[in-house]
C-alpha positions as semicolon CSV with decimal commas, in nm:
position;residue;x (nm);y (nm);z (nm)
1;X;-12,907;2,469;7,539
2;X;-12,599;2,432;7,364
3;X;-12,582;2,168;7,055
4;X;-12,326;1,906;6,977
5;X;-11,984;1,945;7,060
6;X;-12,072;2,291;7,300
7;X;-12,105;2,474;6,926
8;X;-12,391;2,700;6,940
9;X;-12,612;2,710;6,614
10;X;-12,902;2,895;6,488
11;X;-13,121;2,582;6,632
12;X;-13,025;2,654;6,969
13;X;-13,227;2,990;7,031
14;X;-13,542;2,867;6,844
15;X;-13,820;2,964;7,098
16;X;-13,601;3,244;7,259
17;X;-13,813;3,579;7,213
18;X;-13,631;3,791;6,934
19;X;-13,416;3,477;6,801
20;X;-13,491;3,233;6,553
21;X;-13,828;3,353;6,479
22;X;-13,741;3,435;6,094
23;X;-13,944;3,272;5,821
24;X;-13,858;3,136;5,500
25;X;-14,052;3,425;5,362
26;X;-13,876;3,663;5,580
27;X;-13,519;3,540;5,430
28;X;-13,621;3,557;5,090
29;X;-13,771;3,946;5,150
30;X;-13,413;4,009;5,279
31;X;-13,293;3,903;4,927
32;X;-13,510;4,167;4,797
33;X;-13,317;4,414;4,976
34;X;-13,147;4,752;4,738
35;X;-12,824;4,615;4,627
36;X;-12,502;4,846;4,533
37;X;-12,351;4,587;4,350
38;X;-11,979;4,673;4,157
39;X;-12,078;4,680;3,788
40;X;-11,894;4,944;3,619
41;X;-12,168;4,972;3,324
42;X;-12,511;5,117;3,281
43;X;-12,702;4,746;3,324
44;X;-12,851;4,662;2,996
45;X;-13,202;4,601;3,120
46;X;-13,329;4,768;3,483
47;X;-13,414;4,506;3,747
48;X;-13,558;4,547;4,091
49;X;-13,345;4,603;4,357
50;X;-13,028;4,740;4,143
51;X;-12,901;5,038;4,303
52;X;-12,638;5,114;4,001
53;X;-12,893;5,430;3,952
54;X;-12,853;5,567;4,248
55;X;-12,467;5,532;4,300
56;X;-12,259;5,845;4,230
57;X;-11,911;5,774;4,060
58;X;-11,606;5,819;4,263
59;X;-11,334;5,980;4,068
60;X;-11,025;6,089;4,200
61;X;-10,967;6,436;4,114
62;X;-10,567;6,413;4,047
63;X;-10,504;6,254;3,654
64;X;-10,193;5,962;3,760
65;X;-9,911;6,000;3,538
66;X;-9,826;5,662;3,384
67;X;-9,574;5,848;3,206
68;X;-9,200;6,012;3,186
69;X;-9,187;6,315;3,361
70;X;-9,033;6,671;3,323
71;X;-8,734;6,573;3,539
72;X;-8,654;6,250;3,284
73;X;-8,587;6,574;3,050
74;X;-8,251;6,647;3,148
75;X;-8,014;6,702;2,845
76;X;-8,259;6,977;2,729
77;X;-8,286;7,160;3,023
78;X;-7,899;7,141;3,100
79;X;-7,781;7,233;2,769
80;X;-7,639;7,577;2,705
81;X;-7,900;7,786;2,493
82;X;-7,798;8,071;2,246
83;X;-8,081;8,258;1,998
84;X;-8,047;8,160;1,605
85;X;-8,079;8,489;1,393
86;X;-8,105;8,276;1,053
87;X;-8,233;7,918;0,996
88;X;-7,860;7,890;0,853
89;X;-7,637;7,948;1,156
90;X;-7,253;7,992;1,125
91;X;-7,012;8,023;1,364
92;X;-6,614;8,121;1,353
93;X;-6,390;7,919;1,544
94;X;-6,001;7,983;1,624
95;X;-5,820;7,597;1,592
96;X;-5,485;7,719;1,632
97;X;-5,277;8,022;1,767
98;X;-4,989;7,917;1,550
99;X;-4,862;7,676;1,345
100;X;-4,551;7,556;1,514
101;X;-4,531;7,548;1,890
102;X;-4,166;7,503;1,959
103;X;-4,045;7,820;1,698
104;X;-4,077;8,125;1,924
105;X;-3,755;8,116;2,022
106;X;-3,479;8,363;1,889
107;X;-3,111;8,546;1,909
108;X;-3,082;8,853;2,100
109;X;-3,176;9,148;1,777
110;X;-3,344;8,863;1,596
111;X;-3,674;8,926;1,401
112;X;-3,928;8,638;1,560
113;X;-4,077;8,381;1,263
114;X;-4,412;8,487;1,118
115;X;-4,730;8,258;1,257
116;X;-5,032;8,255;1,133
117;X;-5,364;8,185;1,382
118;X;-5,624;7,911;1,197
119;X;-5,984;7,997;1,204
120;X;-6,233;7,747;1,020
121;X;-6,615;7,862;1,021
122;X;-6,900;7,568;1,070
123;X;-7,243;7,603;0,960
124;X;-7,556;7,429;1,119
125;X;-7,918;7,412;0,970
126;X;-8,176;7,494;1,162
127;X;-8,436;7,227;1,199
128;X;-8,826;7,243;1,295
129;X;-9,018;7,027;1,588
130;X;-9,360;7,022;1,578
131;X;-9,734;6,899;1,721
132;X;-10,126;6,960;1,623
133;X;-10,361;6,921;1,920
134;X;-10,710;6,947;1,869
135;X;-11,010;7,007;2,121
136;X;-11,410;6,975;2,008
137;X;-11,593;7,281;2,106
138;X;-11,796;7,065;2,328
139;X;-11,536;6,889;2,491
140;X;-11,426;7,261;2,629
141;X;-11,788;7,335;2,756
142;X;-11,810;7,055;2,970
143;X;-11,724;7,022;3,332
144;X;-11,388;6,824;3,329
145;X;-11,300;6,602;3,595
146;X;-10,933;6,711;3,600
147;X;-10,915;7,115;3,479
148;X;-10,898;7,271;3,124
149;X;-10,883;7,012;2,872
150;X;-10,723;7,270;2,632
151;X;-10,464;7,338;2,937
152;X;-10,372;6,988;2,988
153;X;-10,365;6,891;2,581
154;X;-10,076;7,178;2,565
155;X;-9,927;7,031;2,834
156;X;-9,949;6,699;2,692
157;X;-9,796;6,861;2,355
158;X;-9,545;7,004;2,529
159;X;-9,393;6,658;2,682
160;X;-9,448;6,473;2,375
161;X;-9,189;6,760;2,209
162;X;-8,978;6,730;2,471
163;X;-9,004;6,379;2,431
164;X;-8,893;6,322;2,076
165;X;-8,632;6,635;2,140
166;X;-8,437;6,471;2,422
167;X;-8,392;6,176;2,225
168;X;-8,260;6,360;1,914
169;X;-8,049;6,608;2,113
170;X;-7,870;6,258;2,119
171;X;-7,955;6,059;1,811
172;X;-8,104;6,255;1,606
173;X;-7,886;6,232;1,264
174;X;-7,974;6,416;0,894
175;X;-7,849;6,151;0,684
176;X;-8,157;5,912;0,805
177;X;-8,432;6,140;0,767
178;X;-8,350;6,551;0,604
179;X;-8,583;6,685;0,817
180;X;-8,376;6,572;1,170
181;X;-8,058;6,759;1,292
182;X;-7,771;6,586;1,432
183;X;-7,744;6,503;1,750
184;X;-7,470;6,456;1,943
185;X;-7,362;6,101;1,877
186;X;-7,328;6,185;1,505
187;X;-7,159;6,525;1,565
188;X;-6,934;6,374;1,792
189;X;-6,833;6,051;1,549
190;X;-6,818;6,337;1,229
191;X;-6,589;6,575;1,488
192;X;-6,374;6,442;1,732
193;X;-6,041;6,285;1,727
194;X;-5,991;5,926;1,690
195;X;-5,877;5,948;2,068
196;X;-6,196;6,093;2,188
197;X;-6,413;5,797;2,036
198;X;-6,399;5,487;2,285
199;X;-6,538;5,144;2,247
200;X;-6,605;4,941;2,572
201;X;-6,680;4,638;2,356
202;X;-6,973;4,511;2,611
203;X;-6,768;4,591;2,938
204;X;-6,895;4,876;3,173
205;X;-6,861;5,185;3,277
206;X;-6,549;5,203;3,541
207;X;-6,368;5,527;3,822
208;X;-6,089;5,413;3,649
209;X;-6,283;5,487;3,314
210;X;-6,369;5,790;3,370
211;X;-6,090;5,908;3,487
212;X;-5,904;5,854;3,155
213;X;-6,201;5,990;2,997
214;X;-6,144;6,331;3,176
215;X;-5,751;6,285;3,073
216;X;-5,849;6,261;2,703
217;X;-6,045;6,564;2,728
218;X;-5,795;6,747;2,921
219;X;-5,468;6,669;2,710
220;X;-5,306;6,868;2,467
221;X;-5,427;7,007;2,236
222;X;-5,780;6,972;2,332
223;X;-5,709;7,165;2,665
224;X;-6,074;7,052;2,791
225;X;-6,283;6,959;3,120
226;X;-6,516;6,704;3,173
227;X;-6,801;6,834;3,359
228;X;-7,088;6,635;3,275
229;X;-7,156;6,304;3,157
230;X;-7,476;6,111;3,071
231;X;-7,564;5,790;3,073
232;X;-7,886;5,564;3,110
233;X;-7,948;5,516;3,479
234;X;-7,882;5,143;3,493
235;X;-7,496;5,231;3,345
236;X;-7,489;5,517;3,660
237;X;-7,650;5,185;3,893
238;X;-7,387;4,955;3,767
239;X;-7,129;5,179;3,821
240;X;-7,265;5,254;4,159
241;X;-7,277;4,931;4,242
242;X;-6,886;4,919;4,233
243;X;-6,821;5,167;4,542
244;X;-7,072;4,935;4,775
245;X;-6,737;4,720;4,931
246;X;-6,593;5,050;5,022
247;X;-6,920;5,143;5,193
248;X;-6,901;5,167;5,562
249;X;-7,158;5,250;5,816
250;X;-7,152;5,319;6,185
251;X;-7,288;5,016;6,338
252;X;-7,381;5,198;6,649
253;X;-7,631;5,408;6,429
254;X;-7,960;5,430;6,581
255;X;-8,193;5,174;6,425
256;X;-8,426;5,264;6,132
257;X;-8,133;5,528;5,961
258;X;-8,098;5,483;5,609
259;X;-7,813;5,290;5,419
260;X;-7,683;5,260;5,086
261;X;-7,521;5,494;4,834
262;X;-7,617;5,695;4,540
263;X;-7,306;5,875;4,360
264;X;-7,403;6,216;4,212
265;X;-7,056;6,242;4,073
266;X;-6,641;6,235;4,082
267;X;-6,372;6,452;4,147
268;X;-6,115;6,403;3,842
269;X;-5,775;6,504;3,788
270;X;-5,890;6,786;3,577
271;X;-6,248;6,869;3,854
272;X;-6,575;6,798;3,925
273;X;-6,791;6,591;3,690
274;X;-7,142;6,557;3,727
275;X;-7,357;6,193;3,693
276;X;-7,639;6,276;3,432
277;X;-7,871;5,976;3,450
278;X;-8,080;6,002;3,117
279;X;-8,366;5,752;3,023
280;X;-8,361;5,856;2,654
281;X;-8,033;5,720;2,631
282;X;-8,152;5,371;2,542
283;X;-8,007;5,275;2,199
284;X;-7,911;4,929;2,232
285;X;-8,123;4,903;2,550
286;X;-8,470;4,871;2,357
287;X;-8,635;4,651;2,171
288;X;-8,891;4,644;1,867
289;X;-9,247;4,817;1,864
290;X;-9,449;4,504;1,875
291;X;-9,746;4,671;1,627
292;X;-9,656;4,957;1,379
293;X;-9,690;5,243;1,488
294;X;-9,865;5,581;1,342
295;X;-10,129;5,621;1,079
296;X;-10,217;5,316;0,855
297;X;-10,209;5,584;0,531
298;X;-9,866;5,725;0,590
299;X;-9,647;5,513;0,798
300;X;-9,447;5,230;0,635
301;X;-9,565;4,899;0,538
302;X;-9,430;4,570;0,616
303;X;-9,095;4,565;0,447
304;X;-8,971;4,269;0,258
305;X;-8,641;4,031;0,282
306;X;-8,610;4,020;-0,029
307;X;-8,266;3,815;0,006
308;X;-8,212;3,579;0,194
309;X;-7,926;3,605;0,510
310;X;-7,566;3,550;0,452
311;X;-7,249;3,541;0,699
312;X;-6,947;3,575;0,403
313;X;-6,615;3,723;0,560
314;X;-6,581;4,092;0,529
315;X;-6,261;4,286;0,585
316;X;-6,464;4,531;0,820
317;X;-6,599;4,218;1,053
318;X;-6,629;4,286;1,440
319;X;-6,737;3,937;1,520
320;X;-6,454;3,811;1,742
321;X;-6,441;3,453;1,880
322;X;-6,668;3,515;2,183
323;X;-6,954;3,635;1,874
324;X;-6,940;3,255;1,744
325;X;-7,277;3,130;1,746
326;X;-7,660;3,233;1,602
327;X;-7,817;3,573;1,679
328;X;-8,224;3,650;1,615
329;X;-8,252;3,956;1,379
330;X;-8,535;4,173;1,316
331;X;-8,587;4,473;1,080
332;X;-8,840;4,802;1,095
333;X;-8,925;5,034;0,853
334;X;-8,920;5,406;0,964
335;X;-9,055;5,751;0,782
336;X;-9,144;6,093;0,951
337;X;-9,497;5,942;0,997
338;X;-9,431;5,639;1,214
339;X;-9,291;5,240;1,197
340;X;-9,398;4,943;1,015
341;X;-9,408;4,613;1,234
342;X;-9,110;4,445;1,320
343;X;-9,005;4,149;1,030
344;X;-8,814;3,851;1,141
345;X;-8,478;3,839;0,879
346;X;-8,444;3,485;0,974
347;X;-8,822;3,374;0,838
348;X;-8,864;3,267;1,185
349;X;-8,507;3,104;1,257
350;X;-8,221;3,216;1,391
351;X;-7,921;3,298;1,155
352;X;-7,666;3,064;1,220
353;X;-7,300;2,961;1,156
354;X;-7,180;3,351;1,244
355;X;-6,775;3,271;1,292
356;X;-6,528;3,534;1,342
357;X;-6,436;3,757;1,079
358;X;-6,782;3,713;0,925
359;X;-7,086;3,987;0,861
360;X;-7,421;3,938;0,861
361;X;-7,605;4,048;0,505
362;X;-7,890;4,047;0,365
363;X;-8,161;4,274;0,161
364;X;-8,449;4,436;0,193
365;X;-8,737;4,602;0,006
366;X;-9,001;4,836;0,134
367;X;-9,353;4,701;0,160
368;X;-9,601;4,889;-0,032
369;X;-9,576;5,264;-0,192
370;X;-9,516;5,468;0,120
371;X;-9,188;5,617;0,174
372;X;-8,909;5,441;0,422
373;X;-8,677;5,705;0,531
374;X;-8,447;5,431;0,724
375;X;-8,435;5,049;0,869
376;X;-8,379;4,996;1,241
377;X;-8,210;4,665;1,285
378;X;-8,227;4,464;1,571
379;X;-8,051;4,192;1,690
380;X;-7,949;3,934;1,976
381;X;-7,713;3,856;2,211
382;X;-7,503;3,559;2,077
383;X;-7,671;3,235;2,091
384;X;-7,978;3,484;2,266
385;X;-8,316;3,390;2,252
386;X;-8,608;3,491;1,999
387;X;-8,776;3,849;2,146
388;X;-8,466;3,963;2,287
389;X;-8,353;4,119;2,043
390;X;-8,237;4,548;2,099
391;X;-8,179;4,827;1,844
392;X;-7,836;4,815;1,696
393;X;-7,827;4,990;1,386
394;X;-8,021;5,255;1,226
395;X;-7,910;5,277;0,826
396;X;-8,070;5,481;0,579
397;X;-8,250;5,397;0,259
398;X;-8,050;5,466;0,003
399;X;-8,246;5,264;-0,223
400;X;-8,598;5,414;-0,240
401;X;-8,848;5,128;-0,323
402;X;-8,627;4,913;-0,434
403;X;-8,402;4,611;-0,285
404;X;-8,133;4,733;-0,009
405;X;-7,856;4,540;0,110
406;X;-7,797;4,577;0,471
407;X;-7,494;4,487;0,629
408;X;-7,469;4,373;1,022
409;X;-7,044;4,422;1,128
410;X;-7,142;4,352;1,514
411;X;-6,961;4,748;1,546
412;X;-7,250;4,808;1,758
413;X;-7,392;4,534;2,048
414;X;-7,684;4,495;2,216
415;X;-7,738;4,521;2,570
416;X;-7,537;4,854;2,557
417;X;-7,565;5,204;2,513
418;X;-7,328;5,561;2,462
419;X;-7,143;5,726;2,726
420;X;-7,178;6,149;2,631
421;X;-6,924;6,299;2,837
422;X;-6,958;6,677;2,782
423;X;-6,747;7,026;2,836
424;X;-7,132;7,165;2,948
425;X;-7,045;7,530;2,857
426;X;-7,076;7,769;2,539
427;X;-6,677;7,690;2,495
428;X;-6,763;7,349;2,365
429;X;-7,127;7,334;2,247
430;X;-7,448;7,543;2,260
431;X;-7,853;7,479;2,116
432;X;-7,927;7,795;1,878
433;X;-8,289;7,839;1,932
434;X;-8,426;8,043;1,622
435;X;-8,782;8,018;1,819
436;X;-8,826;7,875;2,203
437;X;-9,152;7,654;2,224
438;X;-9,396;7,828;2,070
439;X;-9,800;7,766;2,040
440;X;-10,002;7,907;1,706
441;X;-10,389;7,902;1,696
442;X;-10,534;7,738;1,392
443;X;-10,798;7,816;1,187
444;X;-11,126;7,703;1,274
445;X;-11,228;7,489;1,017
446;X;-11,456;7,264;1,198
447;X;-11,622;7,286;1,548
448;X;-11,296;7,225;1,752
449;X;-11,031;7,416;1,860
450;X;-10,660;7,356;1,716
451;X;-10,349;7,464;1,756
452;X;-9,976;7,394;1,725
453;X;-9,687;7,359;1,938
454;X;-9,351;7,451;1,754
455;X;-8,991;7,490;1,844
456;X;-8,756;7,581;1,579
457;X;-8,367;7,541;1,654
458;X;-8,025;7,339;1,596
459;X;-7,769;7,190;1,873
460;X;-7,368;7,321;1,764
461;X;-7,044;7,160;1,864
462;X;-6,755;7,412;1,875
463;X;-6,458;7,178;2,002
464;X;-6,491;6,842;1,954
465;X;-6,189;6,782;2,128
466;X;-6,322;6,870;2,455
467;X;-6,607;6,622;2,468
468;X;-6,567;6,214;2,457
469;X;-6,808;5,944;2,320
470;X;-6,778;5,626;2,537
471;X;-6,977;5,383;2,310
472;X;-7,087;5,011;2,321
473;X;-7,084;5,069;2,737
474;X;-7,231;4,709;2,912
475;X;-7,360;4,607;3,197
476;X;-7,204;4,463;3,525
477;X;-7,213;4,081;3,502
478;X;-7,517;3,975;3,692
479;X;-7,761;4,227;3,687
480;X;-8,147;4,126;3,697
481;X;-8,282;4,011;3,324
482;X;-7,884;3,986;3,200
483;X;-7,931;3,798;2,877
């Protein structure tokens, strides 16, 4: 009964009732059988024996976030919040109790020297945030798969203000576009002491670090304390990363328990100070759009090098002799409205023959008659590779639509980002809110529904003694993609 080798085939149960008694006809009815198939279209022409028809879509009822979230949006939600009267704030501040701090002392009967206390008063503008969402009537009427579409579009609104808000609360900065405030990089560079402005020059974030960070704060006469600092998470992960040889575990620990360690903080000489992990904090960390981005009508156009690059000594130079070498630049045009694509300054080359003491120069001219409010520049790693290159520099156009010579003094690096160390309380800094986020119903002009999402307000720095800047912060040598 059984074939060759003992394998059993079809062949072997011909005349067996109920096996091998199929026809060729019989087979090819089988083909004729309703078929699901996994086409995700409407078939262009019906056939017999498509069951597309008849399938009902599966769609699962919870919309995935490919996104940031609301926790990503921590500066915002930290920050100390005080109500704007005005859309011109002012505030009076006390600098000094007196002028001289060792002339108190007298003679028995004597009459004690005359001081005088030193109060300055600073004035912030407040600036507007905004977003139009729009709905078609029909759109509302119809049964969505995941809730209220108008629900979910303010909700989208809302992030994408939060969104651009985070960032600013950081970068923001008036003199590249009039309609920004400044954030807290450029209040911090316009405000504190020399001593409260560090440069890592590539190196990374360190205990020892931080600790002196919390001494600069704390010394006289900024009489501060350190009690939050942010930082993009891969500086926190790097300077994690350092505390895993003290690590010990209990190797008697049943199996399956967890190991590792996450710091959420350090106890300073002068307290507590809390890790801030902060996505938005990515200058230096990001590259170029690769298309432009916004409307085709407003946003920039491709901007020109209209001269050629340069390296010519320059008194302000930060190339050292570890910067010798060729670096990949590339240059974007920015207004209110969006970003032109990137353009290679090097006309597809690298610039070469960089040697310390030099700059990198050059000039440019925006394409085409919209507005640029600024250039973003972006540049390599020494002797780095085309594509890698991360935002630097952002300098304003001080030229309007004609040629502007931008200068490259390697001040800033890439492949690093700012340290914002922070006295988190009204003492030091505060957001005046002249209206919280706000949503206004539009006319109906059409047969849609639109509205806008608005939040009007200004972030203030009272003491900028009592908050540090760690800038130009690096990574820990190896990490995964290191240039």
């Amino acid at each position: 009964m059984f074939g060759v080798d003992n394998m059993v085939s079809w062949k072997d149960y011909e005349g067996v009732e109920g096996f091998g008694s199929a026809t060729q006809q019989d087979v090819n009815d089988l083909n004729k059988a309703l078929l699901a198939g996994q086409s995700q279209d409407i078939p262009a022409a019906v056939t017999a024996g498509d069951g597309f028809a008849l399938r009902v879509e599966s769609l699962e009822q919870t919309l995935r976030n490919t996104t940031y979230k609301m926790s990503a949006v921590r500066f915002w939600r930290n920050i100390p919040k005080l109500p704007a009267y005005n859309t011109v704030e002012e505030v009076n501040i006390i600098s000094s109790y007196g002028a001289n701090p060792d002339a108190g002392w007298i003679s028995e009967g004597d009459l004690p020297n005359e001081d005088d206390s030193t109060y300055e008063r600073q004035v912030a503008i407040v600036k507007y945030l905004g977003t139009t969402r729009r709905v078609s009537h029909v759109m509302s009427m119809v049964k969505p798969a995941h809730g209220n579409v108008i629900a979910q579009e303010t909700v989208n609104g809302t992030m994408h203000l939060l969104k651009i808000l985070e960032r600013g609360l950081f970068y923001a900065d008036h003199n590249l576009q009039s309609l920004q405030f400044d954030g807290f990089e450029r209040l911090m560079l316009d405000n504190c002491p020399a001593t409260n402005i560090i440069d890592r020059r590539g190196l990374p974030l360190s205990e020892d670090v931080l600790t002196d960070i919390c001494l600069t704060a704390s010394d006289a006469p900024n009489y501060g304390q350190i009690t939050d600092v942010y930082m993009n998470p891969k500086v926190q992960a790097d300077l994690t990363k350092t505390f895993f040889p003290k690590e010990r575990h209990d190797t008697f620990q049943k199996v399956g328990d967890f190991v590792g360690l996450d710091i959420k903080g350090f106890t300073s000489s002068s307290g507590d100070v809390r890790f801030q992990p902060d996505t938005f904090i990515d200058q230096g960390l990001r590259g170029p759009n690769a298309a432009a981005v916004g409307k085709a009508a407003t946003r920039p156009g491709t901007p020109i090098v209209s001269t050629a690059a340069t390296t010519p000594p320059a008194a302000l130079s930060q190339f050292g002799a570890d910067d010798v070498g060729s670096y990949w630049l590339k240059v974007v045009a920015v207004n209110r409205y969006g970003k032109s694509i990137p353009v290679d300054v090097g006309g597809g080359a690298a610039i070469a023959a960089v040697i310390a003491g030099d700059e990198i120069t050059w000039a440019m001219t925006p394409g085409g008659a919209t507005e640029v409010d600024f250039y973003e520049i972006y540049r390599s790693a020494v002797n780095g590779a085309d594509g890698s290159e991360k935002l630097i520099l952002r300098t304003a156009n001080a030229a309007g639509a004609g040629a502007q010579t931008l200068h490259d003094y390697n001040a800033n690096l890439p492949n690093t980002s700012s340290v914002f160390c922070f006295q988190q309380n009204l003492e030091a800094m505060s957001f005046k809110q002249l209206a919280p986020m706000i949503k206004i119903s539009l006319g109906t002009i059409d047969s849609s529904i639109r509205w806008m999402q608005l939040l009007y307000g200004v972030p203030v720095l009272y003491a900028g003694g009592k908050v540090v800047l760690v800038r130009n912060v690096g990574r820990a040598a190896g990490y995964v993609g290191a240039p």
